[in-house]
TORDO-90909 format. One record per residue (C-alpha): residue number from 1; x, y, z; chain. Coordinates in steps of 0.1 Angstrom, whole numbers, plus 5000, padded with zeros to 4 digits. Layout:
BEGIN
+------+------+------+------+-------+
: resi :    u :    v :    w : chain :
+------+------+------+------+-------+
:  NUM :    X :    Y :    Z :     A :
...
+------+------+------+------+-------+
This chain:
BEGIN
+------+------+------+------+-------+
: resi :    u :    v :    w : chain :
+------+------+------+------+-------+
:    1 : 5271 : 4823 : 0282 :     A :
:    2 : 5250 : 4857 : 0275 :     A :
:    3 : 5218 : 4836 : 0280 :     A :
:    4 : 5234 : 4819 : 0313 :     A :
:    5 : 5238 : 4854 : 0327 :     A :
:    6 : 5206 : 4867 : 0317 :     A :
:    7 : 5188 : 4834 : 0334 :     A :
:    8 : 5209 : 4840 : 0364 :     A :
:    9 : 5199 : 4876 : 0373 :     A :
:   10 : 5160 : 4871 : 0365 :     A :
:   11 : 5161 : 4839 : 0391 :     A :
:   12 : 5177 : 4870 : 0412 :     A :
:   13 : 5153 : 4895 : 0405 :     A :
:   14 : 5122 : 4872 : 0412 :     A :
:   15 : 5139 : 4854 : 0444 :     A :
:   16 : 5145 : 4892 : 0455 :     A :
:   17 : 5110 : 4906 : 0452 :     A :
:   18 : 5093 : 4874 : 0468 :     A :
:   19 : 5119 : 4879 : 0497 :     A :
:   20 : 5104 : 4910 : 0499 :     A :
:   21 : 5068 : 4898 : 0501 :     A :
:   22 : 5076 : 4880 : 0533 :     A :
:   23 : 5068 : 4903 : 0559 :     A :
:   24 : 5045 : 4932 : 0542 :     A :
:   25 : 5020 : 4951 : 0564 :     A :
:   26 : 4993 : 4938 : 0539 :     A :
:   27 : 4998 : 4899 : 0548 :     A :
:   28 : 4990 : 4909 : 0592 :     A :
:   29 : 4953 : 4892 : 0588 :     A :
:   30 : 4957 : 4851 : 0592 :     A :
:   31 : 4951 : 4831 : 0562 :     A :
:   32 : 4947 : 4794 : 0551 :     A :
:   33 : 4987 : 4782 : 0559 :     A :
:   34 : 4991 : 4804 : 0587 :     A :
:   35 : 4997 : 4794 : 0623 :     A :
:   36 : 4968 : 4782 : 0642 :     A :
:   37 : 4953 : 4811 : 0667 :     A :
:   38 : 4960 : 4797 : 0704 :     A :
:   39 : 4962 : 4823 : 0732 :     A :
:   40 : 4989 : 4823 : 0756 :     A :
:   41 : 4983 : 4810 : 0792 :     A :
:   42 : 4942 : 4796 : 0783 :     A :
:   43 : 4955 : 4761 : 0803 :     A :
:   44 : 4963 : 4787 : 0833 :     A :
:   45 : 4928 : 4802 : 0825 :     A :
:   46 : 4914 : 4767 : 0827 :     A :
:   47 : 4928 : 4755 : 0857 :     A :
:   48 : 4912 : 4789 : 0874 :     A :
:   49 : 4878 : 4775 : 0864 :     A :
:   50 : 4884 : 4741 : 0881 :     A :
:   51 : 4886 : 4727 : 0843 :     A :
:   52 : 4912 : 4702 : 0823 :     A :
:   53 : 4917 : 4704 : 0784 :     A :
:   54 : 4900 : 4674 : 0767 :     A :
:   55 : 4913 : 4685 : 0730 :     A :
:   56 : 4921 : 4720 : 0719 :     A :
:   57 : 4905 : 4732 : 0686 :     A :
:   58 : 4923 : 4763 : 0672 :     A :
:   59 : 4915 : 4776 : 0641 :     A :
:   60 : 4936 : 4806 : 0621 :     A :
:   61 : 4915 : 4831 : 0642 :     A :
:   62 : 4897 : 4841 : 0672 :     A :
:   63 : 4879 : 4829 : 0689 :     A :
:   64 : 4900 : 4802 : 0699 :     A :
:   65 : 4875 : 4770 : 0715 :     A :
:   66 : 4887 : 4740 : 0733 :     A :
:   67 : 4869 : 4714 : 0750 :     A :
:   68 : 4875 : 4707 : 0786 :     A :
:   69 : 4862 : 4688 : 0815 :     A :
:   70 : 4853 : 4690 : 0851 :     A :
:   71 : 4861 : 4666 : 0880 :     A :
:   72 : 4828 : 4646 : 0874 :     A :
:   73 : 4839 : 4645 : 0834 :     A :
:   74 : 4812 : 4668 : 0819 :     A :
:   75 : 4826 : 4686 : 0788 :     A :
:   76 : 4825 : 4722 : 0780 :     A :
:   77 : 4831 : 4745 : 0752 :     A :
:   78 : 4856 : 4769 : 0765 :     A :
:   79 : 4857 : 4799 : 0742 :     A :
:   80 : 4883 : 4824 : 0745 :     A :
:   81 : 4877 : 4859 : 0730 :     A :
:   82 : 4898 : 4877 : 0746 :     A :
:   83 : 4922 : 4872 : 0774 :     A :
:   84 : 4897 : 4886 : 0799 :     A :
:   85 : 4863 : 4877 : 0780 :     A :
:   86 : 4861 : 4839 : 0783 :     A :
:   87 : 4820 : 4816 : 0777 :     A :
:   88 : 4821 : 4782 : 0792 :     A :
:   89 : 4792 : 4763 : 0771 :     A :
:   90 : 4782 : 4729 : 0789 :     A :
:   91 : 4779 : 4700 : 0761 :     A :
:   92 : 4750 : 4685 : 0754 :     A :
:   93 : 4770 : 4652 : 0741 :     A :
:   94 : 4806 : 4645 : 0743 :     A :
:   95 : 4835 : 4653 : 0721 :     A :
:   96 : 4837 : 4615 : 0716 :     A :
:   97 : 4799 : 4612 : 0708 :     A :
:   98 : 4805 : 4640 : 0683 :     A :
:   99 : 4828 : 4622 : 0664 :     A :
:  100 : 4804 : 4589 : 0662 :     A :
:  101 : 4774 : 4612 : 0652 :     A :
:  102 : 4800 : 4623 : 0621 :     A :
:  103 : 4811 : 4586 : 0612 :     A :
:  104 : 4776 : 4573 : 0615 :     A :
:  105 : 4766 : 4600 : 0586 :     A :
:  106 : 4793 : 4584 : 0562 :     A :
:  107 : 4823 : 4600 : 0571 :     A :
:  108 : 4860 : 4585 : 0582 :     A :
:  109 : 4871 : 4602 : 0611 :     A :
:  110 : 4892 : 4583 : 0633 :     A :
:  111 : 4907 : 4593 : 0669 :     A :
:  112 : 4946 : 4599 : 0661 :     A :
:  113 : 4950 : 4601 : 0626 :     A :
:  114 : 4948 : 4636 : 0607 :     A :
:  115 : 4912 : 4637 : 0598 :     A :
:  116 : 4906 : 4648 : 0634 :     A :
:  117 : 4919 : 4680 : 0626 :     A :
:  118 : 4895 : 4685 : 0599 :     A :
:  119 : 4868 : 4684 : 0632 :     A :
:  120 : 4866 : 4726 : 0641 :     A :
:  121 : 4838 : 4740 : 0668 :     A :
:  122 : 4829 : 4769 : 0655 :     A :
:  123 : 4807 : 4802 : 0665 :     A :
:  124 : 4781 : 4808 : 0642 :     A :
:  125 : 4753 : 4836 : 0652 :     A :
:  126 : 4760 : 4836 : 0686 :     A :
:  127 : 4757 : 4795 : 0687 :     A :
:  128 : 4784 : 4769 : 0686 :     A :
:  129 : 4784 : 4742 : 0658 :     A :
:  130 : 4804 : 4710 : 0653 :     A :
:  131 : 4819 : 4716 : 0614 :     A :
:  132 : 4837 : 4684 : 0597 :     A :
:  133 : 4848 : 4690 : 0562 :     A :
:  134 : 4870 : 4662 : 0543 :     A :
:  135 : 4875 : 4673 : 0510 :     A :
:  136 : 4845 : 4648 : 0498 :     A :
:  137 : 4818 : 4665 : 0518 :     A :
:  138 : 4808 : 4687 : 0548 :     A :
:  139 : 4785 : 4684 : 0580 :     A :
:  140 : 4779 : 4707 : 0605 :     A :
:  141 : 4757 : 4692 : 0639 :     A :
:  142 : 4744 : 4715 : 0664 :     A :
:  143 : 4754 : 4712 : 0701 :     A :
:  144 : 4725 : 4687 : 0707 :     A :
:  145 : 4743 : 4665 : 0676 :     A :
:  146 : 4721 : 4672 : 0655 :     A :
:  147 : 4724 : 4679 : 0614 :     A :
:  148 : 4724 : 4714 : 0609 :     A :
:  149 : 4719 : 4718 : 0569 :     A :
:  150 : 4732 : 4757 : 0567 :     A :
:  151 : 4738 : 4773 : 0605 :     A :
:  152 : 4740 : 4806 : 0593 :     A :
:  153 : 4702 : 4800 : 0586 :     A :
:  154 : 4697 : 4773 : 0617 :     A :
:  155 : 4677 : 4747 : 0600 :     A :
:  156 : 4677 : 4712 : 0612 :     A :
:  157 : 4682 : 4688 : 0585 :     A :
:  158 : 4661 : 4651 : 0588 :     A :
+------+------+------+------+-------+
């Protein structure tokens, strides 16, 4: 009975001090199981510059980057810094071209399943990259689709 006791108030103790955990000033910065960064009203922002979303591309922090299209279907990067600091990027190839580049190098990544969200845009240096990692590998292609072996060094890989 003693040992039932003494079980039940150190589940207590440990269920009280991770309770406590939960919202601590120390855990404000986003981290891997966070919610995705998406600012609030970028589709309004959008709209204003005569663009549609294509597919939305959040990541844990800013910037957030979407793709979106015009009335003649060229894509753009849309990258939102802030809510008033907004860089449209024309695309070189499409979103969809993108993802063939990917598959043609050996990876599965199929429209509608959850690989897709493995596929981030990110800014690196001032430029924008296409990243894919799957667990079994990583690529990263430059806005002309090409394979970037390390883009915080911009080398084009053959």
């Amino acid at each position: 009975m003693r040992r039932v006791t003494l079980q039940l108030i150190l589940l207590t103790l440990m269920s009280l001090t991770l309770f406590g955990c939960e919202g601590s000033p120390q855990q404000k910065d986003a981290v891997s199981g966070d919610k995705l960064y998406i600012p609030e009203g970028y589709k309004t922002q959008l709209t204003s510059l005569k663009l549609t979303e294509a597919v939305s591309l959040p990541y844990f922090t800013k910037p957030f980057i979407c793709v979106a299209k015009d009335q003649e279907q060229q894509q753009f990067a849309v990258v939102f810094y802030t809510e008033s600091k907004i860089k449209t990027v024309k695309l070189l190839i499409s979103y969809e071209e993108v993802i063939k580049r990917i598959e043609s190098k050996g990876f599965n990544i199929k429209i509608g399943t959850t690989s897709l969200q493995n596929l981030h845009l990110f800014e690196i240096n001032n430029e924008l990259y296409w990243n894919f990692e799957d667990g079994t590998g990583k690529i990263y292609l430059n806005l002309q689709g090409e394979v970037v072996t390390d883009p915080f060094k911009t080398k084009i890989a053959a």
